[in-house]
Every structure is written in C-alpha cells, then in structure tokens.
C-alpha positions in Angstrom: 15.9 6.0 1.7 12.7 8.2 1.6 13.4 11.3 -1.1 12.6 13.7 2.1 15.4 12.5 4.6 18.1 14.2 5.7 21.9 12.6 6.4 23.2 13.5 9.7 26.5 13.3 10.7 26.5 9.9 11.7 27.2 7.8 9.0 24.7 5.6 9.4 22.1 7.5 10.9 19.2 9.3 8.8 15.9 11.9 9.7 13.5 10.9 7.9 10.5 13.6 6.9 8.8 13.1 10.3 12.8 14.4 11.7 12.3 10.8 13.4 16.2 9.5 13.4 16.0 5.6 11.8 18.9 4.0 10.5 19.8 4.4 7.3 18.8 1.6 4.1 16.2 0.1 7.4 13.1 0.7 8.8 14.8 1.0 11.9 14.3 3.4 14.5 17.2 4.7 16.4 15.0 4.9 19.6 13.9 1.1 18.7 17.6 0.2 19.2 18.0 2.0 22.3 14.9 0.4 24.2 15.6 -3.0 22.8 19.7 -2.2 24.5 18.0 -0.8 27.9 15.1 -3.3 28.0 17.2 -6.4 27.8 20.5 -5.2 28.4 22.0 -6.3 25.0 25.3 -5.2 23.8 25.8 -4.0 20.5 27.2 -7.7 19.8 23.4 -9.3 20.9 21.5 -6.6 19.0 23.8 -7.2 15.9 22.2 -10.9 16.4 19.3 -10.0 17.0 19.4 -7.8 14.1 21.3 -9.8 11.4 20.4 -7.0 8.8 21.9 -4.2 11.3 26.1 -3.9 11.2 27.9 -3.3 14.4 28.5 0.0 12.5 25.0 1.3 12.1 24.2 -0.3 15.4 27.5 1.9 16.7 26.2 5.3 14.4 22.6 4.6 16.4 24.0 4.6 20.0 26.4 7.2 19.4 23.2 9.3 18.4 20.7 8.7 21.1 24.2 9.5 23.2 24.8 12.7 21.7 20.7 13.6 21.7 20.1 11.9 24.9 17.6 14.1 26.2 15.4 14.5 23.4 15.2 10.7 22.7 14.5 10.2 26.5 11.4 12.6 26.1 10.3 11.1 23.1 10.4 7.8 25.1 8.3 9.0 27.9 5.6 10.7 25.3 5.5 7.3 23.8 5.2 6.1 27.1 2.7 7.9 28.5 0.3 7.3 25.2 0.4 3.4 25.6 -0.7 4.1 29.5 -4.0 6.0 27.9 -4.2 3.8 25.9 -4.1 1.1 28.0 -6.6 3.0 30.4 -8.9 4.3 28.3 -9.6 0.3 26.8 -12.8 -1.4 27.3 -12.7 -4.5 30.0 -13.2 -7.3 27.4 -14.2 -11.2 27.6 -10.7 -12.1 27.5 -9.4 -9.5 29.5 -11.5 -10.3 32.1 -10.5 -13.8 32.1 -7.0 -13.5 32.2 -7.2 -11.4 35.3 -9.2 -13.7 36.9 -6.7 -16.3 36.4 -3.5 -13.9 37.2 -1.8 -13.7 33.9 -2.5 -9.8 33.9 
C-alpha cells in the first residue's frame, strides 16, 4: 500500500495518490475488474480464476464500488476510451499495418 492512499469504506478497496480506486495489497484497478466482468461476462467466480491473487472478497469490495460510483467509473471509461481512439488515429500507417489490412486481419 502506497504511504499516500486513502481506505475507503470498502474493505478492500483503496484511492491511491492519483484518487484512482485499486484494490488493496494489488496493483489492481477497480475499473480493470469491471471491464474484464463487462468485456467477457465473467462472474466474480471466473475473475477469482482468472485472478488467483484476487479473493472473492476484494473482487466483491471492487464491484460493490464501481456500483455505488457507477457514474464516475463509466466516465473514466469513456475518457480512456476515447484516448486509445486518438491514439489509434493519430498513428502512422506502418509496414506491418499495412500488410495486415491487406490481408484482412485488421
């Protein structure tokens, strides 16, 4: 745990001196778990497996937060969002780009 976080009052979940909610003793975004839930559909179960390091507890604590914050994590989704589409556009048409699109894989 960074010496600048700040508990919450979810047990497991921390802000950490960004005010970016991970879960605590990880590396682990709260956001990270919620894509990887609505991406692929996983239950807490499949992300616990996913995640052997995570505990159906902190994965719990993390869902119960982007619940309770719902709309500020779903802007912070679209921000991020929106900055890999820049990204993305603003990229220069390389060699290998160019041949993957003329075979269809992108």
């Amino acid at each position: 745990m960074s010496l600048t976080s700040i508990k919450t009052k979810y047990e497991h979940v921390i802000l950490n001196e960004k005010q970016v909610p991970i879960i605590e003793g990880t590396n682990m975004k709260v956001i990270e778990v919620v894509l990887e839930k609505t991406a692929y559909g996983w239950s807490p179960e499949e992300l616990h497996f996913q995640h052997p390091y995570l505990t159906l507890g902190q994965i719990y604590s993390a869902l119960a937060y982007y619940w309770d914050h719902q709309e500020d994590l779903d802007q912070d989704i679209e921000r991020r969002l929106e900055f890999v589409n820049q990204a993305q556009q603003s990229m220069e048409n390389t060699p290998l780009m160019a041949r993957l699109k003329s075979k269809g894989l992108i």
